[in-house]
LOSELO-808866 format. One record per residue (C-alpha): z, y, x; residue in three letters. Coordinates in Angstrom, 1 decimal, always signed. Each point is the difference from the previous one (the first is absolute). Example, Ala and Ser with C-alpha at 12.3 -4.5 7.8 and 13.67 -1.06 7.14 Angstrom:
2
<<+7.8 -4.5 +12.3> "ALA">,
<<-0.7 +3.4 +1.4> "SER">,
//
This chain:
185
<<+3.1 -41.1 +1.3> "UNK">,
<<-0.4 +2.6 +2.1> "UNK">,
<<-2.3 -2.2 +2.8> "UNK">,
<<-2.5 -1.0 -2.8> "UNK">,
<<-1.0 +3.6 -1.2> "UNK">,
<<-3.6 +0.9 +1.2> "UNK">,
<<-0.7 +3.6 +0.4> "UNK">,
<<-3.8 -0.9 +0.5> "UNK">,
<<+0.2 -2.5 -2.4> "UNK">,
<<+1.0 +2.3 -2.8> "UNK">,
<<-2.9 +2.0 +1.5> "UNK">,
<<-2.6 -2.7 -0.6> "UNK">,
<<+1.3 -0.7 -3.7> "UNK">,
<<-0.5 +4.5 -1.0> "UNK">,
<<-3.1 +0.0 +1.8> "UNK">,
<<-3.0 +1.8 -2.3> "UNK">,
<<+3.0 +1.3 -2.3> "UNK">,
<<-0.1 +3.4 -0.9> "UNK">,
<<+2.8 +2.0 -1.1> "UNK">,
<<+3.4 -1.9 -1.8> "UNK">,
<<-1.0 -3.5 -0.4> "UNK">,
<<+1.4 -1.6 -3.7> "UNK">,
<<+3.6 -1.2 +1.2> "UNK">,
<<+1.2 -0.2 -3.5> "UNK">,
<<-3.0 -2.7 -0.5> "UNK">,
<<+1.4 -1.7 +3.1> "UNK">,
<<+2.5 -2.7 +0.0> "UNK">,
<<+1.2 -1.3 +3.0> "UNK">,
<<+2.3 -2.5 +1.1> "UNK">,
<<+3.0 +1.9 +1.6> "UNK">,
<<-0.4 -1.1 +3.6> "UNK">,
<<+3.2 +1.5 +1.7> "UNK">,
<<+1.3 +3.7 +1.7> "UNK">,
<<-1.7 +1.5 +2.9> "UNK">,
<<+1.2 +2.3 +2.8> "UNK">,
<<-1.9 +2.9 -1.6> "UNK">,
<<+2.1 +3.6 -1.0> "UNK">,
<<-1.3 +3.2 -1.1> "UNK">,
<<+2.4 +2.5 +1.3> "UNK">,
<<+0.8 +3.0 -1.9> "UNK">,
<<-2.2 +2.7 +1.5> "UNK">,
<<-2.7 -2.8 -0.7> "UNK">,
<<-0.7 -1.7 +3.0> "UNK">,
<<-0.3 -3.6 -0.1> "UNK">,
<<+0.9 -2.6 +2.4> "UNK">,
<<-0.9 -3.7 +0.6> "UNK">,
<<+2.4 -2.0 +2.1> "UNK">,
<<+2.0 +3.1 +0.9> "UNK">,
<<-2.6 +1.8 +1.5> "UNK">,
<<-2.2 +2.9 -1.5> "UNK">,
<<-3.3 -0.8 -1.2> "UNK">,
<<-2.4 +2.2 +1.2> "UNK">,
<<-2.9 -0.7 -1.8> "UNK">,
<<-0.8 +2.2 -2.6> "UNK">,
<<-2.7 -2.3 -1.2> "UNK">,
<<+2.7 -2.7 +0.2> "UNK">,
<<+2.3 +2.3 -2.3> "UNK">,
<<-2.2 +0.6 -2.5> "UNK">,
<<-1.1 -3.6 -0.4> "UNK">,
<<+4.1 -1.0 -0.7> "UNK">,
<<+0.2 +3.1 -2.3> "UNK">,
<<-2.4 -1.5 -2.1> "UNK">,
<<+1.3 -3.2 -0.7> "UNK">,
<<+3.4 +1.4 -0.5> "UNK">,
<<+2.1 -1.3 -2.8> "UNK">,
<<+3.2 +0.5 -1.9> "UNK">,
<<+2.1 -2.2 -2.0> "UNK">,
<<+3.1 +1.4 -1.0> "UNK">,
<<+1.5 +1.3 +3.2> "UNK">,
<<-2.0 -2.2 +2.4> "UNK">,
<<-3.1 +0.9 +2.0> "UNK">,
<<-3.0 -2.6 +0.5> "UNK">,
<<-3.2 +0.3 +1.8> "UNK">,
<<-1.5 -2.6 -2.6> "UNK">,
<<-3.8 -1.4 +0.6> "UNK">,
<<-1.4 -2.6 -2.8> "UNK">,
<<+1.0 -2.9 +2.2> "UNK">,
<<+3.5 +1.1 +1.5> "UNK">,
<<+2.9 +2.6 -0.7> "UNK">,
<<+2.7 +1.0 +2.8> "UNK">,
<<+2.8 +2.1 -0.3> "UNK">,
<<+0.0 +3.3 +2.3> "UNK">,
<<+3.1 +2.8 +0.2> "UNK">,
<<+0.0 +3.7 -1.5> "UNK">,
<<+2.4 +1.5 +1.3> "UNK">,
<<+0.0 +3.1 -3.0> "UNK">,
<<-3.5 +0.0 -1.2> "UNK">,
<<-3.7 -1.3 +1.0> "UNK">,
<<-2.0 +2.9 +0.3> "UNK">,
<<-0.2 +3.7 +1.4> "UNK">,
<<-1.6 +2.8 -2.1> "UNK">,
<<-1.2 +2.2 +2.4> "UNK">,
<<-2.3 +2.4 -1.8> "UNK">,
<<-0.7 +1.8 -3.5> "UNK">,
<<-2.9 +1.9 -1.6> "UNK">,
<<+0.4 +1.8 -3.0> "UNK">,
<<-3.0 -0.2 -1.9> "UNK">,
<<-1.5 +0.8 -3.5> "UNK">,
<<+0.1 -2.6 -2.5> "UNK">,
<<-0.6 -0.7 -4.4> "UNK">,
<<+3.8 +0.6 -0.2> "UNK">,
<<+0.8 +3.0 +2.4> "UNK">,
<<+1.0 -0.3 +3.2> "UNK">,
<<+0.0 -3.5 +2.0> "UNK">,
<<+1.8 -0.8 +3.5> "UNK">,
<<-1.9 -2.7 +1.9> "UNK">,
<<+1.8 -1.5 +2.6> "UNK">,
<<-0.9 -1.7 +3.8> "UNK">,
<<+1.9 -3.0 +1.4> "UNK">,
<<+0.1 -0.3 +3.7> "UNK">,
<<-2.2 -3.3 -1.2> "UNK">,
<<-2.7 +1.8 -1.9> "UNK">,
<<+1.1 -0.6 -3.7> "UNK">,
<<-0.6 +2.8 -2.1> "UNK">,
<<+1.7 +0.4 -3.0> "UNK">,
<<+0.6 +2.6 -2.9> "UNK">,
<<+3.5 +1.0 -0.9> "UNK">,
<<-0.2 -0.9 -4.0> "UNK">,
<<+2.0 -2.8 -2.5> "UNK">,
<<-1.3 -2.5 +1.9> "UNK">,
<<+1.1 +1.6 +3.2> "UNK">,
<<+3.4 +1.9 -0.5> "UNK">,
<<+1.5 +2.2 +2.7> "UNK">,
<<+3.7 -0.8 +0.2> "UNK">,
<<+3.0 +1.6 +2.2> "UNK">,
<<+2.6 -1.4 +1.5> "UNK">,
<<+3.3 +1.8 +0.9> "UNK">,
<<+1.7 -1.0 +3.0> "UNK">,
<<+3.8 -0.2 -1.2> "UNK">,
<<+1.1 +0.6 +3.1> "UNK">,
<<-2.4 +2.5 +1.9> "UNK">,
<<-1.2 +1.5 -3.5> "UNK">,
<<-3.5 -0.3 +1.5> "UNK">,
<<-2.9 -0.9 -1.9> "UNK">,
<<-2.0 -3.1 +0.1> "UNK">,
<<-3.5 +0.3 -2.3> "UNK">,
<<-2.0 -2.9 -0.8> "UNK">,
<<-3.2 -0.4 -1.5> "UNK">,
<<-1.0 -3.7 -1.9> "UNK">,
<<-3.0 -1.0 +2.3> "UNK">,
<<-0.8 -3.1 -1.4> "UNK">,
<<+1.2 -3.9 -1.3> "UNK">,
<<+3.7 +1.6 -0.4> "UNK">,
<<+0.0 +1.2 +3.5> "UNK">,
<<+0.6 +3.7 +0.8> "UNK">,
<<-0.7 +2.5 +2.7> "UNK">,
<<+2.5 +2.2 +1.6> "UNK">,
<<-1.6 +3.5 -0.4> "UNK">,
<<+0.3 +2.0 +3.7> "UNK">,
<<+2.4 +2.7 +0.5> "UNK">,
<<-2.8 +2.8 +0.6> "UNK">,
<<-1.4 -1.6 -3.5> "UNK">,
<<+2.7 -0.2 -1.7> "UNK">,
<<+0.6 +4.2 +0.9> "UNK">,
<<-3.4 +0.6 -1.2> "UNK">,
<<+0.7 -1.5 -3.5> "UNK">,
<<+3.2 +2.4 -0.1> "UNK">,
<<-2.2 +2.7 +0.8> "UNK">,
<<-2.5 -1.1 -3.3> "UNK">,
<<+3.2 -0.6 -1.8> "UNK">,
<<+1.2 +2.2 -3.1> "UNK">,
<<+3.0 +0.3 -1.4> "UNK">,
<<+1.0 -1.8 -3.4> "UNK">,
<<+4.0 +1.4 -1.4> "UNK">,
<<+1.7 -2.4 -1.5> "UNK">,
<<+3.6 +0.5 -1.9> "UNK">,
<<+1.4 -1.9 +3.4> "UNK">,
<<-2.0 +1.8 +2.7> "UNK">,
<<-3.3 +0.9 +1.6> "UNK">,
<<-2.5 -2.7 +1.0> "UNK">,
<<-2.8 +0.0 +2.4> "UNK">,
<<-3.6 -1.5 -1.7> "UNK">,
<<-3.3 -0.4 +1.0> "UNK">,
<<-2.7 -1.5 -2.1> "UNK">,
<<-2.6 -2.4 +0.3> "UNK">,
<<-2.7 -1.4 -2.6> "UNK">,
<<+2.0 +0.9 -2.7> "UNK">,
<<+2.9 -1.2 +1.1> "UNK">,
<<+3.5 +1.8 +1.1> "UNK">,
<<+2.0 -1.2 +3.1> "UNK">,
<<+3.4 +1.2 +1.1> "UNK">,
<<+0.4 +1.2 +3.5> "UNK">,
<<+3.9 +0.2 -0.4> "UNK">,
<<+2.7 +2.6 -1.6> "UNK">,
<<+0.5 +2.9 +1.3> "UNK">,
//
């Protein structure tokens, strides 16, 4: 499959779109895998090599789509399977702003989306067994989460208060009216 897929092509069909085309509208004819991987620190990858575009980047990360635990660039004539190796996106910034119900985090991807931790957006973290090192997420969009950044991730625990519980402490921060665990302490 991989020889078919058109880079430009894709191009051509977003051209005049603005922001997240309607991919749940769309329904294309599966039309075969790729050699396209996101890497975990975000970077993605055509035929092995980096793609260096940003431009290009962005353009994928819009016609992103999940089923299940598959990953599709998906266009209204054509869907192809790519490979995530953790997660699609990079959340690279937050602003804390003033909203109806308190507080709101708005977070950056390293693709432009911007998106408000609430009930449609949950923050969720994951627990290395292992290392014991934390792994946040934040739902970006279509199922598909963003791993939140290191450097973020310590600015949430810095926001954090502290909620007791009969079986510990936990770390929270809230967002639209909504509570998110950062972890026990």
């Amino acid at each position: 499959m991989s020889g078919s897929f058109d880079p430009a092509a894709l191009g051509q069909q977003l051209k005049g779109q603005e922001g997240i085309p309607p991919l749940e509208k769309w329904n294309p004819e599966f039309c075969g895998d790729i050699d396209m991987r996101i890497a975990r620190d975000g970077r993605w990858y055509y035929q092995g090599s980096p793609i260096g575009r940003e431009a290009m980047v962005k353009m994928f990360s819009r016609v992103l789509w999940k089923e299940g635990d598959q990953y599709f660039l998906k266009t209204p004539v054509e869907k192809v399977g790519i490979q995530v190796d953790d997660v699609p996106f990079q959340v690279v910034d937050v602003e804390h702003a003033k909203g109806e119900q308190g507080v709101e985090l708005i977070f950056t991807t390293s693709t432009g989306d911007r998106v408000r931790a609430d009930a449609e957006h949950p923050i969720r973290v994951e627990i290395d067994p292992e290392t014991k090192e934390p792994s946040p997420y934040l739902m970006i969009r279509f199922g598909m989460e963003g791993l939140i950044g290191r450097n973020l991730f310590y600015q949430l625990v810095e926001l954090a208060r502290m909620v007791k519980h009969k079986h510990g402490t936990e770390l929270v921060v809230d967002s639209a009216g909504e509570t998110f665990s950062l972890g026990e302490l």
